[in-house]
NUPA-350623 format. One record per atom (N, C-alpha, C, O): residue number from 1; atom name; x, y, z. Coordinates in nm, 2 decimals. Last residue first. Layout:
 pos site      x      y      z
 NUM   CA      X      Y      Z
...
This chain:
 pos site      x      y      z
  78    N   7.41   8.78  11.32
  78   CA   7.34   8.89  11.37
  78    C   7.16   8.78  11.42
  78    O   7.07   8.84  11.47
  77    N   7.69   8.58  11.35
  77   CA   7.50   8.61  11.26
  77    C   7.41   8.68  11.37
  77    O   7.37   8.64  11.48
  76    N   7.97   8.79  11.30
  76   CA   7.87   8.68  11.41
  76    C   7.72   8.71  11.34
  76    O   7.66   8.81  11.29
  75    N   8.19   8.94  11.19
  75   CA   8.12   8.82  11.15
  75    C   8.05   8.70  11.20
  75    O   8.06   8.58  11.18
  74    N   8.12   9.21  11.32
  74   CA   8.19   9.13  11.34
  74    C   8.21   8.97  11.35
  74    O   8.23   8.89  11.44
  73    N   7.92   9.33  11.20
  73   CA   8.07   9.38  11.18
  73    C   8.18   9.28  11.17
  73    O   8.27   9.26  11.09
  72    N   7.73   9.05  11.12
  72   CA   7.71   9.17  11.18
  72    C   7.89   9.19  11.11
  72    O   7.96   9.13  11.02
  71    N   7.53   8.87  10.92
  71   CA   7.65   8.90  10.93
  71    C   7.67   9.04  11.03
  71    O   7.60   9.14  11.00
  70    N   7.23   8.67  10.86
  70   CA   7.24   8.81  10.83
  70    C   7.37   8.78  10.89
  70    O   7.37   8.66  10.92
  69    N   7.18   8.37  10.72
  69   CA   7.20   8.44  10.82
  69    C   7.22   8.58  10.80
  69    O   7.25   8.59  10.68
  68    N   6.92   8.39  10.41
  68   CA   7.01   8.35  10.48
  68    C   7.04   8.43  10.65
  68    O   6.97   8.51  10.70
  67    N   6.63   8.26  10.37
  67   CA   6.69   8.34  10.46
  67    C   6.80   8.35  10.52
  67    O   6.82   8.33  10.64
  66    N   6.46   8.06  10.31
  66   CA   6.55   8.06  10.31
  66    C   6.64   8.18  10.31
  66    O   6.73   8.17  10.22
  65    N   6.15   8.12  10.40
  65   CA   6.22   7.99  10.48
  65    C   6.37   7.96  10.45
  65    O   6.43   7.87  10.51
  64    N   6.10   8.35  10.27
  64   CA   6.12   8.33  10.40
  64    C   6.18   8.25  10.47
  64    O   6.26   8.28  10.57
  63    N   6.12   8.45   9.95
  63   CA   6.17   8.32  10.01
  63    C   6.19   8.36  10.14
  63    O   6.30   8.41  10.16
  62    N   6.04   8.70   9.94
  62   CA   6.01   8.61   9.83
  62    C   6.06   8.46   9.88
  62    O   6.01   8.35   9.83
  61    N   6.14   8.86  10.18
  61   CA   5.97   8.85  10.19
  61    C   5.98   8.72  10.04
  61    O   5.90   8.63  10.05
  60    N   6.43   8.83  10.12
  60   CA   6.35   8.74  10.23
  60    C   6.23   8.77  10.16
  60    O   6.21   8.69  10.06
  59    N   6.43   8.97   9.89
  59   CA   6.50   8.83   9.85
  59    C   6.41   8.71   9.98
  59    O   6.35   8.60   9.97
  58    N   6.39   9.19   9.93
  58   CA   6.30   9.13   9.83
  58    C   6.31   8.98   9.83
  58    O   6.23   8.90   9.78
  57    N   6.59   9.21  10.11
  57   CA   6.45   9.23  10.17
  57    C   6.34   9.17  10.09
  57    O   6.24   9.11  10.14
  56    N   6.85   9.25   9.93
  56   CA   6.81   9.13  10.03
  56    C   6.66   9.14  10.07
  56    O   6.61   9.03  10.06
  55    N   6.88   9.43   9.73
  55   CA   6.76   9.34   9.73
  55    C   6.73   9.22   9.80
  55    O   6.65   9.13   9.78
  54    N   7.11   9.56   9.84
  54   CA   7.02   9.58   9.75
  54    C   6.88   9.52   9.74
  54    O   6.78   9.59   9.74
  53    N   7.25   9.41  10.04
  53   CA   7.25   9.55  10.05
  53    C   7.07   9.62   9.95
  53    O   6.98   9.69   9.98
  52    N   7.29   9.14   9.88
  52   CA   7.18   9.15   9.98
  52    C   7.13   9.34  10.03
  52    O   7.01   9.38  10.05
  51    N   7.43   9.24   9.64
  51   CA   7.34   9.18   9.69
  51    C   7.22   9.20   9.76
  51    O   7.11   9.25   9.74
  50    N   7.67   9.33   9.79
  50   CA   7.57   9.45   9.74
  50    C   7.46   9.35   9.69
  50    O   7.35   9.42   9.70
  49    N   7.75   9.07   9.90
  49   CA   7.74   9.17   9.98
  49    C   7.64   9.27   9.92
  49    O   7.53   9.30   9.98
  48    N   7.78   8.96   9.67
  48   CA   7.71   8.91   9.71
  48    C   7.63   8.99   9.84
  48    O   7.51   8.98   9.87
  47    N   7.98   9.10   9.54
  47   CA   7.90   9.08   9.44
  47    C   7.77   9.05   9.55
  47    O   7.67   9.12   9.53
  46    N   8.22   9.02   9.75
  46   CA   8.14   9.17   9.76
  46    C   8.01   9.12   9.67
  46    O   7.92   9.08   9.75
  45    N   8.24   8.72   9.70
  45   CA   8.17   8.78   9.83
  45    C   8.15   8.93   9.83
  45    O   8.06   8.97   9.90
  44    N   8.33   8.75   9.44
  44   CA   8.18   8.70   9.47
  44    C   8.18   8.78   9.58
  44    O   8.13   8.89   9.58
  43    N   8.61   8.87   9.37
  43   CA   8.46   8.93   9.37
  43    C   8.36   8.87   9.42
  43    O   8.27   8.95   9.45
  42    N   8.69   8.54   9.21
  42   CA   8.76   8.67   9.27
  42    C   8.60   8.82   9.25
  42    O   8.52   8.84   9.16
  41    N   8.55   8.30   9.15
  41   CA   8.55   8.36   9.25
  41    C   8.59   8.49   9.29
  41    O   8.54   8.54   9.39
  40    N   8.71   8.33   8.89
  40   CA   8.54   8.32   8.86
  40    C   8.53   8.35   9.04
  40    O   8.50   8.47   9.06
  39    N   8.97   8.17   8.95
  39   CA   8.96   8.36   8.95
  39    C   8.77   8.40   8.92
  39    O   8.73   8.51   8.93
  38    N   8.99   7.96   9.18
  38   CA   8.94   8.00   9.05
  38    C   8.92   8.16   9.07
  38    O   8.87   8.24   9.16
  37    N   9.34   7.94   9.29
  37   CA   9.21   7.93   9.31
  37    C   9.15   7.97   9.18
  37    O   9.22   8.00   9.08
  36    N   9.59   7.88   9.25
  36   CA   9.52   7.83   9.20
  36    C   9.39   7.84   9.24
  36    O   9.32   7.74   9.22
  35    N   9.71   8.08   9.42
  35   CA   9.76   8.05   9.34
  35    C   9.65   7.96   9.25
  35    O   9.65   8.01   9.14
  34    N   9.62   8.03   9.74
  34   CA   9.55   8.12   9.66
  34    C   9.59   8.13   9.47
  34    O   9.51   8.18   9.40
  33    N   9.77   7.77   9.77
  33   CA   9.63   7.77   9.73
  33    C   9.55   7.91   9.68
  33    O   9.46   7.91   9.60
  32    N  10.04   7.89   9.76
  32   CA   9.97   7.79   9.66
  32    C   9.85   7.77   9.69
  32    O   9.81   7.72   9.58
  31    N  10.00   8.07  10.05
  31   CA   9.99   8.12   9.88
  31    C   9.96   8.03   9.77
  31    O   9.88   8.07   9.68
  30    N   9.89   7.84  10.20
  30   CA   9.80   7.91  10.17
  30    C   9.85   8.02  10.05
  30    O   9.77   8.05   9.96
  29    N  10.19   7.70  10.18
  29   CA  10.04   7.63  10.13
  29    C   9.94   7.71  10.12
  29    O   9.86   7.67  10.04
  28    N  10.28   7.92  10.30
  28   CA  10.37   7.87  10.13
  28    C  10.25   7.81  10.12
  28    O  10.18   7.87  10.03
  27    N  10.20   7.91  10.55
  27   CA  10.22   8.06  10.50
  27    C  10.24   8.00  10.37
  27    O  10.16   8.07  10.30
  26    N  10.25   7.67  10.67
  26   CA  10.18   7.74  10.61
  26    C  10.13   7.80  10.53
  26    O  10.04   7.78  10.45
  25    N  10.56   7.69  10.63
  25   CA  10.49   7.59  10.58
  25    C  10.38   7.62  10.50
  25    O  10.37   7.63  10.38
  24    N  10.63   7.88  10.82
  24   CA  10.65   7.90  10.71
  24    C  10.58   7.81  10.61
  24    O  10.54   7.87  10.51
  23    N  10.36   7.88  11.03
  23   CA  10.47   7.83  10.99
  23    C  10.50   7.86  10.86
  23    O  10.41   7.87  10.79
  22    N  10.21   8.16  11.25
  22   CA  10.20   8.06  11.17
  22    C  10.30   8.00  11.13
  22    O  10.40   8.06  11.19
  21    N  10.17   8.42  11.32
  21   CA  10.13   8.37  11.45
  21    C  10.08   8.20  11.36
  21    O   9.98   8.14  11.38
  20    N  10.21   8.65  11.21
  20   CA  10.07   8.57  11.19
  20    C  10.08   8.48  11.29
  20    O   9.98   8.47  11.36
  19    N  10.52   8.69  11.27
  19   CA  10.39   8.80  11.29
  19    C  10.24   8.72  11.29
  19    O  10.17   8.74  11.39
  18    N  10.65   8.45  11.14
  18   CA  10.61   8.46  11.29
  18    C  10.52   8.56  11.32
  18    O  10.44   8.53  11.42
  17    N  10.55   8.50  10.88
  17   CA  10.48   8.33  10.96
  17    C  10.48   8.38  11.12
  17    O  10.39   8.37  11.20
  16    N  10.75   8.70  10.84
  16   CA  10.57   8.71  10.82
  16    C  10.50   8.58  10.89
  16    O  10.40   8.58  10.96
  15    N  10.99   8.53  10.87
  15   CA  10.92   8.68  10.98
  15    C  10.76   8.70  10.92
  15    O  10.67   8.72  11.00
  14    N  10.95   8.37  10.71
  14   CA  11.01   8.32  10.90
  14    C  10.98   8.42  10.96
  14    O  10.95   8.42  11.08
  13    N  10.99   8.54  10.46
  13   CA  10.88   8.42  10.49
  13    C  10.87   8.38  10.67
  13    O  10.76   8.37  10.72
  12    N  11.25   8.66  10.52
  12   CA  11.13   8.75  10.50
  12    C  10.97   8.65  10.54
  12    O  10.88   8.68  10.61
  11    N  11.39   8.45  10.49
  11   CA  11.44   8.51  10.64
  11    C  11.30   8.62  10.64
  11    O  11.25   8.66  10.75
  10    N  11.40   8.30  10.31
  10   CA  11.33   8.19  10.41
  10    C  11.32   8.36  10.49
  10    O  11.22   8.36  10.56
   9    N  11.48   8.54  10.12
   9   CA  11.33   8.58  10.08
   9    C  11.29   8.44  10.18
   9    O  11.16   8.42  10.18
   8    N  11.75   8.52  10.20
   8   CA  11.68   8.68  10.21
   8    C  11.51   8.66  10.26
   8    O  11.44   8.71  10.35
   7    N  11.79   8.25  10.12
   7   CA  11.84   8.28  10.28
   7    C  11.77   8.43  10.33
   7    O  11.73   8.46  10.44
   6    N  11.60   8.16   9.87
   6   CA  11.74   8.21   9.85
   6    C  11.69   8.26  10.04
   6    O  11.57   8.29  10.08
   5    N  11.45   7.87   9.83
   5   CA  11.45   7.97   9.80
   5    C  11.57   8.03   9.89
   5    O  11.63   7.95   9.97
   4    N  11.29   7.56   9.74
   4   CA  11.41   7.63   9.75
   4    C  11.39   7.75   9.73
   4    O  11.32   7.79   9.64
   3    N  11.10   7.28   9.80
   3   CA  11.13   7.42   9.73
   3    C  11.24   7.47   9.81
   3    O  11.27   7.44   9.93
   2    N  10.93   6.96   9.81
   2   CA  11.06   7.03   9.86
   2    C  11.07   7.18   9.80
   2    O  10.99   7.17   9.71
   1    N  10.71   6.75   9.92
   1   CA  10.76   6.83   9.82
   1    C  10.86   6.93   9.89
   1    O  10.86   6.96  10.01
């Protein structure tokens, strides 16, 4: 597939790809994927976050054996 865009907005795309440390290519397939994602996701993972914040403890002692991983700062399972 081919797209077109004007020499300003390849020259603004060729500099965000190169900051990220990605291809313009990229960079275009991950906005068309955010583009169609389902908006019914937009929010889960906080929704999910205050979640556990909330009633994760209830959630372990009522189901032990499924337990999810806990998450530290720095998204390693604690």
């Amino acid at each position: 597939m081919t797209i077109r865009v004007d020499d300003q907005l390849y020259a603004l795309l060729k500099e965000r790809a190169e900051a990220d440390g990605t291809t313009v290519t990229a960079l275009i397939t991950q906005a068309a994927h955010n583009a169609v994602r389902d908006p019914r996701l937009e929010g889960a993972a906080e929704i999910f976050r205050d979640f556990l914040d909330t009633d994760g403890a209830a959630f372990d002692a009522a189901f032990p054996h499924d337990t999810p991983a806990r998450m530290d700062a720095s998204e390693r399972a604690a």
